[in-house]
C-alpha positions in Angstrom: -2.4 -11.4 -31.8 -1.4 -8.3 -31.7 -4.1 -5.6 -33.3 -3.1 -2.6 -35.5 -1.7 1.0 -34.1 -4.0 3.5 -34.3 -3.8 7.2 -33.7 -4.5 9.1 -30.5 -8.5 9.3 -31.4 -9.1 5.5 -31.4 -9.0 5.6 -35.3 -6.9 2.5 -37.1 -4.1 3.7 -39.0 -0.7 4.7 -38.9 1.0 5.0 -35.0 0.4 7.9 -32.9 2.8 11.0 -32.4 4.5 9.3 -29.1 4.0 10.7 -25.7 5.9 10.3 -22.7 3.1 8.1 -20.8 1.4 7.6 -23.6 0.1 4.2 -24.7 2.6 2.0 -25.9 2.2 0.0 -29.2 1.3 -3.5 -27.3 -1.1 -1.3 -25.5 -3.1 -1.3 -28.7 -4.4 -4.8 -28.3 -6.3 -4.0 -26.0 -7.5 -0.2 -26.6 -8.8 -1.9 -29.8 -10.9 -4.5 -27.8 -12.4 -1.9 -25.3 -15.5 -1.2 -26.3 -16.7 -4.7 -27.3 -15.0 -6.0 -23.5 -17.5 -3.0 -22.7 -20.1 -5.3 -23.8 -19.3 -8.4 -22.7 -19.6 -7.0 -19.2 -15.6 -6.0 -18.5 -14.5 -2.4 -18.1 -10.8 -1.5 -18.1 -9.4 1.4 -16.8 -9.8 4.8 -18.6 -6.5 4.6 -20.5 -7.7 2.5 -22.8 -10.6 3.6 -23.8 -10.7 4.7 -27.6 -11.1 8.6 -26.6 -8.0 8.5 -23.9 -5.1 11.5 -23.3 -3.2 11.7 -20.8 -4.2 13.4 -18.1 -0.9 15.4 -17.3 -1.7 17.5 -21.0 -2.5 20.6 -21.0 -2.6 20.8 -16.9 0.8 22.0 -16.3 1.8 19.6 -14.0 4.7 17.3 -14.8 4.5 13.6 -16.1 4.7 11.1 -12.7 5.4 7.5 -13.9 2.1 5.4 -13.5 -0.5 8.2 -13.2 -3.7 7.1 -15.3 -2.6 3.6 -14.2 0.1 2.4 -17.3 -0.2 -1.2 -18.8 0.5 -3.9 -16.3 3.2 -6.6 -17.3 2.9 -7.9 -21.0 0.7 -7.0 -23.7 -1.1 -10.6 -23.2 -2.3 -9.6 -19.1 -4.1 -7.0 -18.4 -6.0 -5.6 -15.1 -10.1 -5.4 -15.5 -13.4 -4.6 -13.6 -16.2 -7.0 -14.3 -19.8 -4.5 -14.3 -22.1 -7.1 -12.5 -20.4 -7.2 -9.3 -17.6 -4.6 -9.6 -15.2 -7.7 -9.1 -11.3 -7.0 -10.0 -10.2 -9.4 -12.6 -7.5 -10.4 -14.5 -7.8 -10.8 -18.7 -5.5 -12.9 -20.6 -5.1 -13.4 -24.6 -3.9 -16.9 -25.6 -3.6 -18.1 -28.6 -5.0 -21.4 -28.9 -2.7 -22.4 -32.3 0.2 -21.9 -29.6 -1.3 -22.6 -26.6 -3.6 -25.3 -27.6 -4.6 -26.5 -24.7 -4.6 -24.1 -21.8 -8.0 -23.0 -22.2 -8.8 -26.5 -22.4 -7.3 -27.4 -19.1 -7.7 -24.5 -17.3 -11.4 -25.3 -17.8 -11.3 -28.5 -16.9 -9.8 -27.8 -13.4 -12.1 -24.5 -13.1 -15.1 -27.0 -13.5 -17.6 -27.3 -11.0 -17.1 -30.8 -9.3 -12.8 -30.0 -9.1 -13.8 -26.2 -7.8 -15.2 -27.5 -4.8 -12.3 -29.7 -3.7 -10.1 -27.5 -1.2 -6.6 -29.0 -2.4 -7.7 -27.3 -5.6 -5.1 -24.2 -6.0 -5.2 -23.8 -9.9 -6.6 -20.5 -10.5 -10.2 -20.2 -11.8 -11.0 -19.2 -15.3 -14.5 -17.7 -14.6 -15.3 -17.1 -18.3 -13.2 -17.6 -21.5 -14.1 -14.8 -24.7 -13.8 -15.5 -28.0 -12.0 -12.4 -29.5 -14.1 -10.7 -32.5 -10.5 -9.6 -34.2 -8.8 -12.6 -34.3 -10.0 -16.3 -34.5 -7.0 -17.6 -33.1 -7.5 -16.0 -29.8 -9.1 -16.8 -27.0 -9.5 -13.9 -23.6 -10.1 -16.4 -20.0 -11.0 -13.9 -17.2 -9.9 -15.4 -13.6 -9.9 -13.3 -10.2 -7.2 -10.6 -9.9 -4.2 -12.2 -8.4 -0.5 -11.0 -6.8 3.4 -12.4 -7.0 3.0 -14.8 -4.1 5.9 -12.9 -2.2 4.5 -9.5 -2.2 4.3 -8.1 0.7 6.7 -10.3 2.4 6.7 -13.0 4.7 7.4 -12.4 8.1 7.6 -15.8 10.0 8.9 -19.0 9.4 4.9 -20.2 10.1 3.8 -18.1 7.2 6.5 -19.8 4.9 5.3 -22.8 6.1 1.9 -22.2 5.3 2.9 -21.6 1.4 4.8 -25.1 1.3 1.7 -27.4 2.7 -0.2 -25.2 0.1 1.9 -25.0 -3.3 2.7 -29.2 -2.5 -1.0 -29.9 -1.8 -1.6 -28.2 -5.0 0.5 -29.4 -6.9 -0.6 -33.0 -5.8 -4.1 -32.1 -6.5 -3.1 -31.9 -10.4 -0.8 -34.9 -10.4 -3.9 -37.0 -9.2 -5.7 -35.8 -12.1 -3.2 -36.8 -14.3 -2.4 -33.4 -15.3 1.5 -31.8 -15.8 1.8 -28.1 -15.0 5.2 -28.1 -16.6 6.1 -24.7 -16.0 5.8 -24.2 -12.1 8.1 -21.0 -11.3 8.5 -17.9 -9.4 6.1 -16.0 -11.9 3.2 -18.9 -12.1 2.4 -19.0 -9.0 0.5 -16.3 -7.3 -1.7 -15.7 -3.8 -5.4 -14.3 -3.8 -4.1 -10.8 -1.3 -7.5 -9.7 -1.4 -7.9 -10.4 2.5 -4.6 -8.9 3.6 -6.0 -5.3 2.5 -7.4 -3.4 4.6 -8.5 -0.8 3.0 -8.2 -0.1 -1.3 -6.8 -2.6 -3.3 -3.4 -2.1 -4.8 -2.6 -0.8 -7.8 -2.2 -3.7 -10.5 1.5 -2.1 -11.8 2.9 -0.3 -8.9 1.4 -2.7 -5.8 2.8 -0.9 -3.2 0.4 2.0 -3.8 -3.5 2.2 -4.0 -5.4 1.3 -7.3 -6.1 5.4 -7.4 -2.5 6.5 -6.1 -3.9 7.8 -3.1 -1.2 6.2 -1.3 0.2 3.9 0.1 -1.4 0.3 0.2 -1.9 -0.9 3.6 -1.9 -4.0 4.1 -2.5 -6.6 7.1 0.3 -9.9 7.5 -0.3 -13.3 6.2 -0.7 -14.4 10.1 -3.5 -12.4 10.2 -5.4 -12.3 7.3 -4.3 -15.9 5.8 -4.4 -16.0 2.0 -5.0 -18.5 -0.2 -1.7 -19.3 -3.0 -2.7 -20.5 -6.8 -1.2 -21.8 -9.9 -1.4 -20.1 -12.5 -0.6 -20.2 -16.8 -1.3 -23.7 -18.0 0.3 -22.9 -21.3 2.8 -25.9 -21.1 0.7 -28.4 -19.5 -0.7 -31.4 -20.5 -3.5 -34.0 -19.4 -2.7 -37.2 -19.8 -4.7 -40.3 -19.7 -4.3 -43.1 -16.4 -5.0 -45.8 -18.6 -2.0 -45.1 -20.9 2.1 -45.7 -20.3 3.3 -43.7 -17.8 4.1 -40.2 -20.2 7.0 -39.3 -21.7 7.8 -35.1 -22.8 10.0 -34.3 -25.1 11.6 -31.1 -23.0 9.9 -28.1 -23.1 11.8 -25.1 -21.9 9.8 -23.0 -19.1 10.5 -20.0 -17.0 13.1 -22.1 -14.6 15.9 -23.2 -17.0 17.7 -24.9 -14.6 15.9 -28.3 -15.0 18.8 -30.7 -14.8 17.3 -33.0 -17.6 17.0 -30.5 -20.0 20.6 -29.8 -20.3 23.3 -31.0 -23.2 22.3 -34.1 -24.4 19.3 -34.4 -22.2 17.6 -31.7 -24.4 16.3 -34.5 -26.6 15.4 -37.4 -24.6 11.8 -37.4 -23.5 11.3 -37.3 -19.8 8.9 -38.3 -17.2 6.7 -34.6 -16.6 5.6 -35.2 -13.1 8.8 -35.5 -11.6 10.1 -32.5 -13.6 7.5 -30.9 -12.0 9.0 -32.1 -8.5 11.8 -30.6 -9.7 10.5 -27.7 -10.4 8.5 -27.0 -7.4 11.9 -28.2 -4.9 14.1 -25.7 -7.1 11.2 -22.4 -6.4 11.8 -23.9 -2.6 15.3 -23.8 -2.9 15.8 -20.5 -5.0 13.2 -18.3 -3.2 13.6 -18.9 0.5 16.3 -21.6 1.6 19.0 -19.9 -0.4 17.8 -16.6 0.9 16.8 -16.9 4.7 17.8 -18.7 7.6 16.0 -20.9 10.2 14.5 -23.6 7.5 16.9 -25.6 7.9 14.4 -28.7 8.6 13.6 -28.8 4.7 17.0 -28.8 3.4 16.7 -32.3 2.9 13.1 -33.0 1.5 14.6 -30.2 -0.9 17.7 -31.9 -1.7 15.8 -35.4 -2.5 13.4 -33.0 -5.2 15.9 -31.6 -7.1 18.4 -34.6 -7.7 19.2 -34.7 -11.1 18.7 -37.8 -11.8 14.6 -37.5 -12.2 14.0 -41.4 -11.6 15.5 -40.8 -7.7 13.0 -37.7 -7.0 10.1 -38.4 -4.6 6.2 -38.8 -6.1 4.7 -35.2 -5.2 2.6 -38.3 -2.8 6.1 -38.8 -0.9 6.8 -35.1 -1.0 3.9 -34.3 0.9 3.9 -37.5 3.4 7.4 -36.3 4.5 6.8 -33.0 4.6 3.3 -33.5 6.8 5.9 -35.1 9.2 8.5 -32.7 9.3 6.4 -29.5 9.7 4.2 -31.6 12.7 7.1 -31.6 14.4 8.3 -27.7 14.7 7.7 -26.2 17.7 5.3 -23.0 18.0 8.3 -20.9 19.0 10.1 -21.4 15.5 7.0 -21.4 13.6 6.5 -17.6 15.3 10.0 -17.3 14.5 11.1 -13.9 12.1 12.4 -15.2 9.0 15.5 -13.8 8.5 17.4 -12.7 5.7 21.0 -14.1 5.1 22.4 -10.9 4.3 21.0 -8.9 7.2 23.3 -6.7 9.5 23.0 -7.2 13.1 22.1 -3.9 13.1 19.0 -4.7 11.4 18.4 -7.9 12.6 18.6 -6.2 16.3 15.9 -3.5 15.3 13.7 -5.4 13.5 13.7 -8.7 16.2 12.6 -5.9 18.6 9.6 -5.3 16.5 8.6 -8.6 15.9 8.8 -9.4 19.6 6.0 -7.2 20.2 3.9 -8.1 16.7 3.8 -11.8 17.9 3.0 -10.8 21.3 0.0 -9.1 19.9 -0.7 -12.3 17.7 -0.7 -14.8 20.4 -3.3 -12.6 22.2 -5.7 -13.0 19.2 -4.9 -16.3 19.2 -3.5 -16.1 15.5 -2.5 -19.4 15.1 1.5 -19.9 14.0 0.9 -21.4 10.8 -2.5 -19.5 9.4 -4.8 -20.8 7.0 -7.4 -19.2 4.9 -11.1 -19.6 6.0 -11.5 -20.6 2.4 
């Protein structure tokens, strides 16, 4: 996949002389592929374009990490603007010999009739490229996304929110017979798009603007709600009703801690959809009940999801039936509640309590509702 190093002119050939904030050899991948992306309608950002230095040569001011915009993640993702509408999008190489069927079912849940249904939170591929360098390869374009927990979550009603979400979600799949198989902290992301108020953040260093202008500003989730997706159906598979309920040999993922993959377990084939319960119960567990207090009231729904015994884990039907009745029943005040971290001082806790006070104050006057939703 990856393409041949080329020297600093955009010629192919041996590696360049390396510079400090130079393009890296992964980076060539997609330097290579500029101009014909060009074509197709998608323009990346200047630094990899075939005639690219650094813009810190020759000027006499220092390197600063990031200036130019570096590459963003792995060789296989990178940040892009499509020319029609000037919409921020997100490329991503798969090979299909590894990957055979990703393009396949991302497509498939991208379609027309599943677009339109609103449990649908699988990210949409808006067009798939056949690579002109290598057969094997196919590049899916889908809206620019962000790591679901950046910025952070402020209220128990916001966390809230991104449970009904990822479980409706994930339901959404199961009913269409399909596994994601890797659900974890990395594949799932949020459209943040609304909760910017001004420029877009930058796709490597979020925290400032795309042009490092500054800082990016950014509303809450209460008050610009966001919509959460799945993303990178690498791993999954589509199975058909009318066949045995499946069975997978294990396939190891981004969360290792699966309990059925372990020791002996490692080659028995398992039921998919409830290691995907698993899965979704442990990113719970591992991401805000081990980390904050106050959600208390999911402990259990939690517990049941990540048993290891896979057989004894709720249908993702049950999960969401008991967790439709648990969340009914919160009140508005802990919904409005900061969430906490466990390892804040009182110190903090004190000043920041003080703050959030008057935020939610400001909330209820707009009539933000506790647990927001996106329009959308």
């Amino acid at each position: 996949m990856t393409a041949q190093p080329s020297t600093t002119d955009g010629q192919a050939g041996t590696p360049a002389p390396k510079i400090r904030g130079g393009l890296e050899e992964h980076e060539y991948f997609w330097r290579d592929r500029q101009p014909w992306l060009q074509e197709r309608g998608y323009e990346l950002r200047p630094r990899y374009r075939p005639d690219w230095k650094p813009s810190w040569l020759g000027s006499g001011r220092p390197y600063v990490l990031c200036e130019d915009g570096q590459s963003t993640l792995v060789d296989t993702i990178l940040d892009a603007t499509r020319q029609s509408d000037g919409l921020l999008v997100t490329l991503k190489a798969v090979n299909n010999v590894v990957h055979p069927f990703e393009v396949e079912i991302g497509e498939f849940l991208s379609s027309e009739q599943m677009a339109q249904d609103p449990r649908n939170h699988c990210v949409r591929i808006l067009d798939v490229l056949r690579d002109p360098m290598d057969p094997k390869v196919s590049i899916i374009v889908m809206p620019l996304l962000k790591p679901f927990r950046e910025p952070q979550f402020l209220t128990i009603g916001e966390v809230v929110a991104f449970f009904k979400q990822a479980i409706v979600g994930l339901h959404f799949m199961h009913d269409h017979h399909v596994a994601h198989r890797d659900i974890s902290i990395l594949n799932v992301m949020m459209d943040a798009v609304p909760m910017y108020s001004e420029t877009l953040w930058h796709p490597r260093m979020s925290v400032y603007t795309r042009d490092f202008s500054g800082p990016a500003k950014h509303w809450s989730r209460t008050e610009r709600p966001v919509k959460y997706f799945y993303i990178d159906f690498g791993l999954s598979r589509k199975y058909n009703p009318a066949d045995a309920p499946p069975r997978e040999f294990p396939i190891m993922g981004g969360d290792k801690s699966v309990p059925e993959f372990q020791g002996e377990g490692y080659d028995v084939a398992s039921d998919p959809f409830r290691t995907d319960i698993y899965y979704l119960g442990n990113l719970m567990r591992t991401t805000f009940l081990n980390k904050y207090r106050g959600l208390h009231f999911m402990r259990e729904l939690i517990s049941d999801m990540v048993q290891d015994d896979p057989e004894k884990r709720p249908t993702i039907a049950e999960v969401e039936a008991r967790f439709d009745e648990i969340y009914r029943r919160l009140s508005w005040w802990t919904l409005r509640a900061r969430l906490v971290g466990k390892t804040e001082s009182v110190i903090v806790r004190a000043v920041r309590g003080t703050m959030h006070v008057y935020r939610t104050a400001k909330l209820v006057a707009q009539r933000r509702p506790a647990i927001p939703v996106p329009s959308s």
